[in-house]
PyMOL Python script that loads the backbone (N, CA, C, O; Angstrom):
from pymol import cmd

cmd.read_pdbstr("""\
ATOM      1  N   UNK A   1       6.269 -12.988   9.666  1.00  0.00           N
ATOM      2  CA  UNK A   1       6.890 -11.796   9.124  1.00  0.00           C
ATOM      3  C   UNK A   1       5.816 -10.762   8.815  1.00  0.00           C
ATOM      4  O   UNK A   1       5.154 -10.771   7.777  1.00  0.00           O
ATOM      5  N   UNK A   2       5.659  -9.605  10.085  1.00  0.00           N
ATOM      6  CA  UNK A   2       4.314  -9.512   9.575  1.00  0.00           C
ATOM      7  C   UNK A   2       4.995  -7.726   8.804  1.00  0.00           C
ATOM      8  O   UNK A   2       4.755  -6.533   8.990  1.00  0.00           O
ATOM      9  N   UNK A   3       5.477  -8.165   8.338  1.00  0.00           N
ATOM     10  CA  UNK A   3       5.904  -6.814   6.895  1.00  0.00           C
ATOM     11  C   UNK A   3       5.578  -7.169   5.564  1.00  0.00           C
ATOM     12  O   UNK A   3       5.769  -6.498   4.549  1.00  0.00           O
ATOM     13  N   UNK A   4       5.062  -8.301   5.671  1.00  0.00           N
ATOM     14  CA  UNK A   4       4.532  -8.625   4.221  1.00  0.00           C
ATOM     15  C   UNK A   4       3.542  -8.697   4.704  1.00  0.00           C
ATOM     16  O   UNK A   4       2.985  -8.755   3.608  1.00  0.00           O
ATOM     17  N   UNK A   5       2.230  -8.785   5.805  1.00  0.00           N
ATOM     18  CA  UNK A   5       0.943  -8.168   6.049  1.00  0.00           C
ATOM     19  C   UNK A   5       0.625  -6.753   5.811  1.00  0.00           C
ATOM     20  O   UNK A   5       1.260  -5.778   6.213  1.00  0.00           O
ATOM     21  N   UNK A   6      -0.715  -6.781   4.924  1.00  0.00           N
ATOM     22  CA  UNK A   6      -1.394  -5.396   5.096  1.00  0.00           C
ATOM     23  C   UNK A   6      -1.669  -4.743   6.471  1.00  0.00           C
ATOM     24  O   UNK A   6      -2.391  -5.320   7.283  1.00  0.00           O
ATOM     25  N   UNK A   7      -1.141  -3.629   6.722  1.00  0.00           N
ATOM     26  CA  UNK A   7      -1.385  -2.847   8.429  1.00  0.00           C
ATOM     27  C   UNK A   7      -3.395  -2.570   8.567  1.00  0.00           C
ATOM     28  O   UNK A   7      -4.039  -2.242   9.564  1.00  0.00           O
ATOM     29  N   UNK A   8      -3.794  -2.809   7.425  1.00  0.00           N
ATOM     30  CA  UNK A   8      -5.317  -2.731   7.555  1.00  0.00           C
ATOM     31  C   UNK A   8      -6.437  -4.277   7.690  1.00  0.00           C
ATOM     32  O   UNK A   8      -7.380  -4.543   8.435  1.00  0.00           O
ATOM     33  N   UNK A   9      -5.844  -4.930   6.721  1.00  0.00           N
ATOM     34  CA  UNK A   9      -6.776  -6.320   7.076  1.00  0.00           C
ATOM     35  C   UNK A   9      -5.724  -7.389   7.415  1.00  0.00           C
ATOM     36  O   UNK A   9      -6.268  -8.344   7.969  1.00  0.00           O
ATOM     37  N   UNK A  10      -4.682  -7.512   7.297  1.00  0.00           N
ATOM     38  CA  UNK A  10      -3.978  -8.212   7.283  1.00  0.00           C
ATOM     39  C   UNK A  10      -3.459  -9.411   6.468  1.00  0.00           C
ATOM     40  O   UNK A  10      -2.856 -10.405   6.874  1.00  0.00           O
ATOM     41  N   UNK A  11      -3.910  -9.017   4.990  1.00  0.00           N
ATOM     42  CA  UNK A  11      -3.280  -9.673   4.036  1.00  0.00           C
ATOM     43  C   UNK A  11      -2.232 -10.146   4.048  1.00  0.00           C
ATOM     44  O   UNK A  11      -1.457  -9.622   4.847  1.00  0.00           O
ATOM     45  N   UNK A  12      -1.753 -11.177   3.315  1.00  0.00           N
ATOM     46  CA  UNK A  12      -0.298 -11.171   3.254  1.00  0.00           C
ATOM     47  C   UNK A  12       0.052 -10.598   1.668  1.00  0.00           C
ATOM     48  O   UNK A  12      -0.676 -10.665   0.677  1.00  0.00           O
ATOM     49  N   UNK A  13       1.100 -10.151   1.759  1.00  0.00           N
ATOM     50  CA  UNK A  13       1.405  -8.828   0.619  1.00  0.00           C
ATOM     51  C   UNK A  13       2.846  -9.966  -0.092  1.00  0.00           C
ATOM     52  O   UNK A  13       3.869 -10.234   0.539  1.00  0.00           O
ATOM     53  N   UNK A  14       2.510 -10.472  -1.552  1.00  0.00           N
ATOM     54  CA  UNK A  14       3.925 -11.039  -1.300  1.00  0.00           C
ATOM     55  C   UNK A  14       5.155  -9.837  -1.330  1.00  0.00           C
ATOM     56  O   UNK A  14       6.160 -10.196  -0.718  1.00  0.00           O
ATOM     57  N   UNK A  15       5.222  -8.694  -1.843  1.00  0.00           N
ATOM     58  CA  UNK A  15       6.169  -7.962  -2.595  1.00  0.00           C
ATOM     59  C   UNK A  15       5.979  -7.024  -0.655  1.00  0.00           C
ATOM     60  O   UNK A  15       4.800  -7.062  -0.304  1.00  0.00           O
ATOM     61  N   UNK A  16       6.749  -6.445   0.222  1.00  0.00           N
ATOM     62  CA  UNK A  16       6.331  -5.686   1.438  1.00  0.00           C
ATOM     63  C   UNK A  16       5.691  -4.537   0.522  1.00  0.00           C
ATOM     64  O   UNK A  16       5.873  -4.018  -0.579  1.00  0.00           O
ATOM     65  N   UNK A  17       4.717  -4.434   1.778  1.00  0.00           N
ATOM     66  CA  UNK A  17       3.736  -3.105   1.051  1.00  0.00           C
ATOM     67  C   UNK A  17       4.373  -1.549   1.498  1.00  0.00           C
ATOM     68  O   UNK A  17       3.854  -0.434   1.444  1.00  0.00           O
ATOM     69  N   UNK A  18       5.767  -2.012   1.973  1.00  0.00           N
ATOM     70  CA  UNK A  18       6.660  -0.722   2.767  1.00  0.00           C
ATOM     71  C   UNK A  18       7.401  -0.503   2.799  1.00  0.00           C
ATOM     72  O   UNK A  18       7.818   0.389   3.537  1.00  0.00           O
ATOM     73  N   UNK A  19       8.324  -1.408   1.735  1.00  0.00           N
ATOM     74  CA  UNK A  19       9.366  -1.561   1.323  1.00  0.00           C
ATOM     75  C   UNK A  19      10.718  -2.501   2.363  1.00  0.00           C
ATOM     76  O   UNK A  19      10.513  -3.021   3.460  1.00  0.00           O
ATOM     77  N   UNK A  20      11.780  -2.487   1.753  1.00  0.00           N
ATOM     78  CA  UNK A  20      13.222  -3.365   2.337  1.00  0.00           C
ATOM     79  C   UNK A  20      12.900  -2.968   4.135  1.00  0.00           C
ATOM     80  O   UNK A  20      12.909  -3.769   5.069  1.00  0.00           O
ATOM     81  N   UNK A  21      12.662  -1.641   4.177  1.00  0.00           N
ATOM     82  CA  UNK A  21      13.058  -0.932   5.390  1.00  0.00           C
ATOM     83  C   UNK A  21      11.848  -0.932   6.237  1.00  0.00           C
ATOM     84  O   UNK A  21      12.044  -0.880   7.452  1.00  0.00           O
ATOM     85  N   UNK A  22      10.478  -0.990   5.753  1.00  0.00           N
ATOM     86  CA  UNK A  22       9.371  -0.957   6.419  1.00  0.00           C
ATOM     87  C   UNK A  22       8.951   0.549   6.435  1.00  0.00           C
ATOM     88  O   UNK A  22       7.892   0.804   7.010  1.00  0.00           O
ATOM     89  N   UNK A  23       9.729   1.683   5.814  1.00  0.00           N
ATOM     90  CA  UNK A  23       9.466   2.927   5.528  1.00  0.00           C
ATOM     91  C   UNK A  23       9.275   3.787   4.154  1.00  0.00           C
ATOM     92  O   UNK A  23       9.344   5.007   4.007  1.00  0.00           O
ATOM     93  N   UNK A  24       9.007   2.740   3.176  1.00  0.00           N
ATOM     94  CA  UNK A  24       8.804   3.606   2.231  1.00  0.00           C
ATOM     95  C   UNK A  24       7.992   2.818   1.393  1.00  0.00           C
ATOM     96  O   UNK A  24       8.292   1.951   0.572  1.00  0.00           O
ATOM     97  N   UNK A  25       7.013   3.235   1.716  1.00  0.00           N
ATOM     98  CA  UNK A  25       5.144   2.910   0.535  1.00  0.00           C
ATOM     99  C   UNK A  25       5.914   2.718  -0.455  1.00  0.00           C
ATOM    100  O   UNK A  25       6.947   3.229  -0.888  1.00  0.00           O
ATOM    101  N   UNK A  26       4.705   1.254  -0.954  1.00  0.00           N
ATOM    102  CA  UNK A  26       4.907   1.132  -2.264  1.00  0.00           C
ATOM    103  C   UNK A  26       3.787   1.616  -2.623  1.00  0.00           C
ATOM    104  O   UNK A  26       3.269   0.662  -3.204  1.00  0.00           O
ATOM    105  N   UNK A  27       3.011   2.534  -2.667  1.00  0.00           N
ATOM    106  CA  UNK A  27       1.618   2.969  -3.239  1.00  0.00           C
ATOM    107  C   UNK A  27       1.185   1.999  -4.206  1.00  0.00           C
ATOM    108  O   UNK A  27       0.659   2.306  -5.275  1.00  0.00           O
ATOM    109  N   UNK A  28       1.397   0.894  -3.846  1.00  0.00           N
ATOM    110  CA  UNK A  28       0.506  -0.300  -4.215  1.00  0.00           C
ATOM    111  C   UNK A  28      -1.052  -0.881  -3.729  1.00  0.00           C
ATOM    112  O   UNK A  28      -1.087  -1.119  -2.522  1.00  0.00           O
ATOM    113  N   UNK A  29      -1.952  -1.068  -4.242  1.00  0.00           N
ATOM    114  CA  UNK A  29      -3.599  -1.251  -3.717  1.00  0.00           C
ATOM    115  C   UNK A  29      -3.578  -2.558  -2.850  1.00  0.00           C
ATOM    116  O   UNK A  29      -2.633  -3.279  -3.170  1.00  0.00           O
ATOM    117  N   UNK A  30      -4.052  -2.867  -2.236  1.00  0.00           N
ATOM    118  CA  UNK A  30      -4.604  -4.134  -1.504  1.00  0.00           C
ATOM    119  C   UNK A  30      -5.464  -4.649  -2.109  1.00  0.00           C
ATOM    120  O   UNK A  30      -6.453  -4.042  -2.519  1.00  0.00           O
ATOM    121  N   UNK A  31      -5.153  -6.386  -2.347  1.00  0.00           N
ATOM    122  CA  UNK A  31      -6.374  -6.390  -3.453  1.00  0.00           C
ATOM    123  C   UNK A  31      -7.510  -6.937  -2.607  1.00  0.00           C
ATOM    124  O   UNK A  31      -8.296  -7.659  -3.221  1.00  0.00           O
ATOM    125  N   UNK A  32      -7.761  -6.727  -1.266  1.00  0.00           N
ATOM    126  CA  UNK A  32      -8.182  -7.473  -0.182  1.00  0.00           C
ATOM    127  C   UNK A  32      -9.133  -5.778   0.447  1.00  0.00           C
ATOM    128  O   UNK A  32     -10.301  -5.542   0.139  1.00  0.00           O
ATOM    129  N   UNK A  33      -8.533  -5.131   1.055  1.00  0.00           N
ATOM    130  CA  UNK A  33      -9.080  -3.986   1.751  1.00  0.00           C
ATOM    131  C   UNK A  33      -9.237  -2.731   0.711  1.00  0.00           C
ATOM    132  O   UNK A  33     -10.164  -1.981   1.015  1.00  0.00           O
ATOM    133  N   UNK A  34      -8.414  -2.324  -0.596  1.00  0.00           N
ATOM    134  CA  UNK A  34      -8.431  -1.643  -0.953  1.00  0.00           C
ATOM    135  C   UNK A  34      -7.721  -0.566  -0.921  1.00  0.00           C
ATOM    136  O   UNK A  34      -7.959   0.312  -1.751  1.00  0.00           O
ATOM    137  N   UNK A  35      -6.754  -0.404  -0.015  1.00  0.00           N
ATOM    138  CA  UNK A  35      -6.073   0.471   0.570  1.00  0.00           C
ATOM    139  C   UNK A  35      -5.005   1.015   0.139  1.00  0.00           C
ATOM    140  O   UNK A  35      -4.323   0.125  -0.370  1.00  0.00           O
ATOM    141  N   UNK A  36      -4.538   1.927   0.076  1.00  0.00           N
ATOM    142  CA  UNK A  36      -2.800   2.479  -0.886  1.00  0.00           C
ATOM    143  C   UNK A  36      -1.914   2.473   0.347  1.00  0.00           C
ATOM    144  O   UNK A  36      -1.970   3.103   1.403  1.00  0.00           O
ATOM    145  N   UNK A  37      -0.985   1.454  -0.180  1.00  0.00           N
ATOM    146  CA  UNK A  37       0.159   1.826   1.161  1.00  0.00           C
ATOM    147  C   UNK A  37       0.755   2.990   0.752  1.00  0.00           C
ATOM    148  O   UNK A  37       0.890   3.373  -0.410  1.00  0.00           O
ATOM    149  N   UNK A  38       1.176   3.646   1.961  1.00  0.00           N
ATOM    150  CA  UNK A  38       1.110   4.738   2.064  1.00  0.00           C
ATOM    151  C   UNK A  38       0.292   5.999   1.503  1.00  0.00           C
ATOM    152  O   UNK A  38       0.834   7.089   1.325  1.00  0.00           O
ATOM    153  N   UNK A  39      -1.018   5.758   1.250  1.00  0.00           N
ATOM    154  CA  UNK A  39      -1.771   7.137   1.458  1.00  0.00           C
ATOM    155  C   UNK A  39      -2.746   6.692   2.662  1.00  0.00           C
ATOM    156  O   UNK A  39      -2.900   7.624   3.451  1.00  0.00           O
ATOM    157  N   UNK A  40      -3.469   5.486   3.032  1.00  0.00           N
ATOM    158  CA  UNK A  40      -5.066   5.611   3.592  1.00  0.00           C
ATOM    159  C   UNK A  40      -4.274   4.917   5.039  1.00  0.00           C
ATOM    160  O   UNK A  40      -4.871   4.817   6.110  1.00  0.00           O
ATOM    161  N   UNK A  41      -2.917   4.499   4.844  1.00  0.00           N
ATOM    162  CA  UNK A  41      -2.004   4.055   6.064  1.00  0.00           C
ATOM    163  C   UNK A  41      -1.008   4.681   6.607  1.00  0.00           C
ATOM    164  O   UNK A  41      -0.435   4.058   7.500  1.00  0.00           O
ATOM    165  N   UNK A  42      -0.724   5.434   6.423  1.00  0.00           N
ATOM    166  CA  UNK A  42       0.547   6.137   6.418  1.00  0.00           C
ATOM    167  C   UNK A  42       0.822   6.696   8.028  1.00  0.00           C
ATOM    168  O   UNK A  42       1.946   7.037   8.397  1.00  0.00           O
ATOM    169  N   UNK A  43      -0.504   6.736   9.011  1.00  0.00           N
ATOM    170  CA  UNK A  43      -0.367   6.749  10.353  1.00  0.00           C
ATOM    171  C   UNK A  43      -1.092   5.688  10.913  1.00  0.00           C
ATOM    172  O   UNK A  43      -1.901   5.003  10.288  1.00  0.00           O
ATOM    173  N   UNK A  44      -0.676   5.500  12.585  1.00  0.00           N
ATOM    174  CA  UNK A  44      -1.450   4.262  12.857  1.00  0.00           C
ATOM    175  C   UNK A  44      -2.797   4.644  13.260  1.00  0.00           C
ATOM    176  O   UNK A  44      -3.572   3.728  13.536  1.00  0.00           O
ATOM    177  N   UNK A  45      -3.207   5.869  13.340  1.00  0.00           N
ATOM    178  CA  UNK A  45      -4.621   6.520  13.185  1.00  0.00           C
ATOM    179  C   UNK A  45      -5.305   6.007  11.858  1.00  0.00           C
ATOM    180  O   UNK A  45      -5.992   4.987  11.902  1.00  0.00           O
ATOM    181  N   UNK A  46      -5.160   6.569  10.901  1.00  0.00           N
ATOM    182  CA  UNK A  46      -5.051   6.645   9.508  1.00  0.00           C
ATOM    183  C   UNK A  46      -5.445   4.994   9.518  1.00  0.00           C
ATOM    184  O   UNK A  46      -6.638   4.738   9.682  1.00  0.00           O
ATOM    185  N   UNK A  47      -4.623   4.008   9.372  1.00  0.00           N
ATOM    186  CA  UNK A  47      -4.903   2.658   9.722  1.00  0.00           C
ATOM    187  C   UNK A  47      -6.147   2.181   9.842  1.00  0.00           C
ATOM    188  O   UNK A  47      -6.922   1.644   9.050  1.00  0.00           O
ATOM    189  N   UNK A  48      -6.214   2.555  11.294  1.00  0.00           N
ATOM    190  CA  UNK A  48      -7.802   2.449  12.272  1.00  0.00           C
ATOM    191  C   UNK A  48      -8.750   3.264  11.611  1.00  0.00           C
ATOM    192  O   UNK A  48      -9.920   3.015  11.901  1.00  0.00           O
ATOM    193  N   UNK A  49      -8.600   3.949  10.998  1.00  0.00           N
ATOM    194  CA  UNK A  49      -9.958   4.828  10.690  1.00  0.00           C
ATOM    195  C   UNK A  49     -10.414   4.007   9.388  1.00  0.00           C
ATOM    196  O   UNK A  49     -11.592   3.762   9.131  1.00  0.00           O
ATOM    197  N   UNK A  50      -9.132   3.549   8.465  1.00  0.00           N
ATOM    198  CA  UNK A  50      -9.586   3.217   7.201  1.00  0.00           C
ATOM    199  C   UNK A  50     -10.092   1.522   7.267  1.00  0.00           C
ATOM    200  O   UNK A  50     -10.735   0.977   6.370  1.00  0.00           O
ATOM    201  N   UNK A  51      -9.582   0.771   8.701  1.00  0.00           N
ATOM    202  CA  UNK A  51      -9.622  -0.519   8.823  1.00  0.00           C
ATOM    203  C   UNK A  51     -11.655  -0.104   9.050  1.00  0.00           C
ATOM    204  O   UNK A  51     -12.573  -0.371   8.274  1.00  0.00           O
ATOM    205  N   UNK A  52     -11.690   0.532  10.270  1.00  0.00           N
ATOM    206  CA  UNK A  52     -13.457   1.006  10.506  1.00  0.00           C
ATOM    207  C   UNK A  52     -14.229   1.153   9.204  1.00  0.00           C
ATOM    208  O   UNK A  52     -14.944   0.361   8.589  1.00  0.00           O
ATOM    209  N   UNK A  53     -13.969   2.049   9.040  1.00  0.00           N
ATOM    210  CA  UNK A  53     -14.601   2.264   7.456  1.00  0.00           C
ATOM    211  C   UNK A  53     -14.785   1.101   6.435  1.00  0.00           C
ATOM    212  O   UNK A  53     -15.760   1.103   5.683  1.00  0.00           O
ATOM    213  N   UNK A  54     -13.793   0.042   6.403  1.00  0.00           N
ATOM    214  CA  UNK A  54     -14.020  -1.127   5.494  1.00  0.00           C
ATOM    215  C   UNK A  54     -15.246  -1.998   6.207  1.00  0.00           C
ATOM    216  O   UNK A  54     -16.405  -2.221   5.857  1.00  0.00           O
ATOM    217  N   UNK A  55     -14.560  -2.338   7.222  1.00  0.00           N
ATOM    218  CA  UNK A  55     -15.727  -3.049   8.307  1.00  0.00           C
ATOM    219  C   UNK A  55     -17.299  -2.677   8.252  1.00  0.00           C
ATOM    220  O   UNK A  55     -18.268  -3.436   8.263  1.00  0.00           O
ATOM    221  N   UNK A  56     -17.234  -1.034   8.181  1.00  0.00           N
ATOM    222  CA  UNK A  56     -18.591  -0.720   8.533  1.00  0.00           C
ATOM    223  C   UNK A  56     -19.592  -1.280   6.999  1.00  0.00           C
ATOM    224  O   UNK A  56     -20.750  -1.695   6.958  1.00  0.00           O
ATOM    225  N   UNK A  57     -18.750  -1.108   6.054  1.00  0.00           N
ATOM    226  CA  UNK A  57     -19.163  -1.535   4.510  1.00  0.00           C
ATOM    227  C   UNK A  57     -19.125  -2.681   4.244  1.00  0.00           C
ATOM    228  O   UNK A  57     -19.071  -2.928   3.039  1.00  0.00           O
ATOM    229  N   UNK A  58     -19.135  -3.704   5.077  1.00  0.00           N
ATOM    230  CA  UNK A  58     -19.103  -5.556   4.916  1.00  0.00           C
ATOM    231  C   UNK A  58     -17.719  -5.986   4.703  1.00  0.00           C
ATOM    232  O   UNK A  58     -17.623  -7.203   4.543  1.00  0.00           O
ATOM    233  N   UNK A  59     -16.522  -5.274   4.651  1.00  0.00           N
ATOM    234  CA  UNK A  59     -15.395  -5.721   4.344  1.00  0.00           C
ATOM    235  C   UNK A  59     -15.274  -6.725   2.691  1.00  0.00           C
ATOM    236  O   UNK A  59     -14.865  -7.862   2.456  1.00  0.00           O
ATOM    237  N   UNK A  60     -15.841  -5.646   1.828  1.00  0.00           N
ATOM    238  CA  UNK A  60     -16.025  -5.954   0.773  1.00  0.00           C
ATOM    239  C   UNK A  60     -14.305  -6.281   0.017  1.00  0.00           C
ATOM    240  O   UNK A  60     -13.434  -5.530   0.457  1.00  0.00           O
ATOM    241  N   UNK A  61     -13.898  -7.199  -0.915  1.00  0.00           N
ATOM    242  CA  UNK A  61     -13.064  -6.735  -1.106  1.00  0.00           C
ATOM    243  C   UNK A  61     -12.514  -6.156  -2.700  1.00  0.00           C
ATOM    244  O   UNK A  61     -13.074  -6.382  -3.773  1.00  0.00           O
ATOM    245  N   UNK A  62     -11.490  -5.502  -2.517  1.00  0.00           N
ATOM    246  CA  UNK A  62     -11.244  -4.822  -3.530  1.00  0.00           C
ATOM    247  C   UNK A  62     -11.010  -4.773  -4.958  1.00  0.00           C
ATOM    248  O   UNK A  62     -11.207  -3.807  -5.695  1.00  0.00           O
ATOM    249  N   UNK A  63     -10.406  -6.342  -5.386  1.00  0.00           N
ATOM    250  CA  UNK A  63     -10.672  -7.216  -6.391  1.00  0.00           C
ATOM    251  C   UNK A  63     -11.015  -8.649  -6.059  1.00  0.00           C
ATOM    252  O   UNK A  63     -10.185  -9.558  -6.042  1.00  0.00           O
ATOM    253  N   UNK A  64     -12.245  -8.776  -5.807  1.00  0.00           N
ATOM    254  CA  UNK A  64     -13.165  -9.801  -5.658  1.00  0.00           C
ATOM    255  C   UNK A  64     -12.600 -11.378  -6.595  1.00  0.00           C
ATOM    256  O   UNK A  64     -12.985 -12.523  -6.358  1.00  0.00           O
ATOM    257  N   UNK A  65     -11.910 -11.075  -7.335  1.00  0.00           N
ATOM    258  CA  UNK A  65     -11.383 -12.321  -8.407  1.00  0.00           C
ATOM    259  C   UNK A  65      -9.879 -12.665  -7.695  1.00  0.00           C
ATOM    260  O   UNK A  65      -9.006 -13.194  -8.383  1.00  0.00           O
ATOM    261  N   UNK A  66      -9.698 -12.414  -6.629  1.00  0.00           N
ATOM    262  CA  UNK A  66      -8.578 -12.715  -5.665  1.00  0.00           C
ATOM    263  C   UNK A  66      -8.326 -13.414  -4.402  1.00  0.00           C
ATOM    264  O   UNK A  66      -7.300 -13.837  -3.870  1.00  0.00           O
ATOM    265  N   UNK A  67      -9.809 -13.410  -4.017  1.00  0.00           N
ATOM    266  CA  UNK A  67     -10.746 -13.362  -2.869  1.00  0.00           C
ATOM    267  C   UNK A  67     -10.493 -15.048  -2.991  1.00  0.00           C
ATOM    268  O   UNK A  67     -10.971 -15.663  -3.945  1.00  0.00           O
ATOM    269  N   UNK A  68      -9.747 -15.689  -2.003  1.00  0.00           N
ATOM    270  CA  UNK A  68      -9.794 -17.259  -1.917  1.00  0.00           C
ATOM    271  C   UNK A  68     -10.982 -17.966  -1.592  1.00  0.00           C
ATOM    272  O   UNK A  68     -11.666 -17.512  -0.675  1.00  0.00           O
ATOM    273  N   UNK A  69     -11.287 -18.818  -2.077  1.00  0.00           N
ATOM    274  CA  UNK A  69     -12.823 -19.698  -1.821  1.00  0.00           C
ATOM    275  C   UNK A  69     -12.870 -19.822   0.108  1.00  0.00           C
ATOM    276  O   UNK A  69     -13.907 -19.644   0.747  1.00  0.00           O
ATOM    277  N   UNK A  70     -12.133 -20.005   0.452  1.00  0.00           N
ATOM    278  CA  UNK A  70     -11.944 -20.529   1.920  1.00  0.00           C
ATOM    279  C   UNK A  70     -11.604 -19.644   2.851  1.00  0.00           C
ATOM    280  O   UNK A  70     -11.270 -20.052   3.964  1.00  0.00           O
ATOM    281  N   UNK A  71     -11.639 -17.814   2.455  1.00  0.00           N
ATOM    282  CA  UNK A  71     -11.190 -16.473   2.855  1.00  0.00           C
ATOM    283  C   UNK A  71     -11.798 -16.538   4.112  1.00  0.00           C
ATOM    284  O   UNK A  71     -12.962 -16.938   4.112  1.00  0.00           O
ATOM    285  N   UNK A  72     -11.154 -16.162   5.475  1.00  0.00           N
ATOM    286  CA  UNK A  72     -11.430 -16.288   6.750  1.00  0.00           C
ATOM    287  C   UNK A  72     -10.928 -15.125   7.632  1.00  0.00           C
ATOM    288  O   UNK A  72      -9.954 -15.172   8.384  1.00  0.00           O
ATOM    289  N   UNK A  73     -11.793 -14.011   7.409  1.00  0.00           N
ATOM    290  CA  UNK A  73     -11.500 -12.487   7.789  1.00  0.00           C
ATOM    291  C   UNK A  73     -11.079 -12.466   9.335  1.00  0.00           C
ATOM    292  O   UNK A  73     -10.738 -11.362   9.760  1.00  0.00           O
ATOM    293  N   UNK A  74     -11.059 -13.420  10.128  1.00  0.00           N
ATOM    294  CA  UNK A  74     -11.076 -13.430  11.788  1.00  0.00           C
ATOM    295  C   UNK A  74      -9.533 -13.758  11.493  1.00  0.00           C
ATOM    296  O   UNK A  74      -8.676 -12.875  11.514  1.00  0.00           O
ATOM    297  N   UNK A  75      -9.278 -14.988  11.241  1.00  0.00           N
ATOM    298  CA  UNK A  75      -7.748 -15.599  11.027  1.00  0.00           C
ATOM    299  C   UNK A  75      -6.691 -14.346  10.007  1.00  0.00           C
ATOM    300  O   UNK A  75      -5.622 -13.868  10.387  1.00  0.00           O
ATOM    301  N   UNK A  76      -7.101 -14.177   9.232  1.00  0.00           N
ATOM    302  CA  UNK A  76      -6.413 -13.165   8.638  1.00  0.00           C
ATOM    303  C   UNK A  76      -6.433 -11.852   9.287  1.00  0.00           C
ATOM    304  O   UNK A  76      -5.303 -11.438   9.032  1.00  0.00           O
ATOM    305  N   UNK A  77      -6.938 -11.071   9.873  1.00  0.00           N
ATOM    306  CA  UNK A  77      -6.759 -10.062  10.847  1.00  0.00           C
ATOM    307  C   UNK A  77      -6.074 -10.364  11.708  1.00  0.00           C
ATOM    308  O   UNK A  77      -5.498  -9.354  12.113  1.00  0.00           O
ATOM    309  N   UNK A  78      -5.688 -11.545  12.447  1.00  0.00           N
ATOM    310  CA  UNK A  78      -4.582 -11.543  13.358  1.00  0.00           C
ATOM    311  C   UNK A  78      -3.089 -11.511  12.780  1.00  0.00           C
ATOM    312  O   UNK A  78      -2.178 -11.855  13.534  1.00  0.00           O
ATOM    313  N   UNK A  79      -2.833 -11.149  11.594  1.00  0.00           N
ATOM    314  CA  UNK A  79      -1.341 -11.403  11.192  1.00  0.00           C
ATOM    315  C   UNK A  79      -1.997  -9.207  11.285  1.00  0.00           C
ATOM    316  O   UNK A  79      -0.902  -8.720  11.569  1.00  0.00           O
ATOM    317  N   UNK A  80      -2.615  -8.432  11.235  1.00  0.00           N
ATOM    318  CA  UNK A  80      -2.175  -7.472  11.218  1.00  0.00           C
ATOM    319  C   UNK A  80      -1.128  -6.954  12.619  1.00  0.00           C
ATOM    320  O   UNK A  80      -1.321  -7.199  13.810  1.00  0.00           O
ATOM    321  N   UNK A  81      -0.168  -6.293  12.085  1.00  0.00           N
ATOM    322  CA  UNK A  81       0.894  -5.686  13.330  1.00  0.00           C
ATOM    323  C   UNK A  81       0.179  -5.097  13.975  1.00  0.00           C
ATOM    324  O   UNK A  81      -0.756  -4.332  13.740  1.00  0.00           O
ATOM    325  N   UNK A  82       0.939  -5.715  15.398  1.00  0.00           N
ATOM    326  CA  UNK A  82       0.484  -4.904  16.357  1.00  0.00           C
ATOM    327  C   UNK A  82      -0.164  -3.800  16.975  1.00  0.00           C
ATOM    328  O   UNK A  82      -1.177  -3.702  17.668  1.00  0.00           O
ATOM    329  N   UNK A  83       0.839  -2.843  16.467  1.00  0.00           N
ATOM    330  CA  UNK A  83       0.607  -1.581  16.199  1.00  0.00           C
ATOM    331  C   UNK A  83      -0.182  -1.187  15.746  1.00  0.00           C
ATOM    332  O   UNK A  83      -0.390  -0.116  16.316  1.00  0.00           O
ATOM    333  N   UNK A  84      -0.784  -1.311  15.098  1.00  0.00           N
ATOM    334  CA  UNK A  84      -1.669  -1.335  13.920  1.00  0.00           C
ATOM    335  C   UNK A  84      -3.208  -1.739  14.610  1.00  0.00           C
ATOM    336  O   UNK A  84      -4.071  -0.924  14.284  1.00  0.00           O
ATOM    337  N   UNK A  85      -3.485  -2.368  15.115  1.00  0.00           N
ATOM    338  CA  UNK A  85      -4.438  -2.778  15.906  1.00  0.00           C
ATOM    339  C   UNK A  85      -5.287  -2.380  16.760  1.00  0.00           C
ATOM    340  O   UNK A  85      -6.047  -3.187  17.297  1.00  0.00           O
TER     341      UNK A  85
END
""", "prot")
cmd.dss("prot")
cmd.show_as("cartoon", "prot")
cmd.util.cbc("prot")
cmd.orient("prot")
């Protein structure tokens, strides 16, 4: 179900980060990439530019006290949508 994935790292989001419909931001943070659904995602440009930008910075993440002992950035990027990619 990849509507409960972040469109940037591919978290899994339990609450959708886009709501019932997949169209309406919850301007909620990623606690993984950092990202506001719907402001730094809101196009699938937008996406890619902000997914680059994390990458280029070590893919640090955003609240580090969330961050699973066993966190595996290759495996978790494949649940990001398609689209998105």
């Amino acid at each position: 179900m990849k509507e409960h994935h972040c469109r940037v790292c591919g978290l899994y989001i339990e609450d959708k980060p886009w709501g019932e419909n997949g169209r309406c931001p919850t301007y909620e943070i990623c606690s993984c990439c950092g990202v506001e659904f719907g402001n730094e995602d809101y196009t699938i440009e937008s996406t890619k530019e902000y997914r680059k930008q994390w990458i280029k910075k070590g893919c640090q993440w955003f609240n580090s006290k969330k961050k699973p002992e066993n966190w595996n950035l290759e495996k978790q990027m494949l649940n990001i949508p398609a689209e998105y990619k």
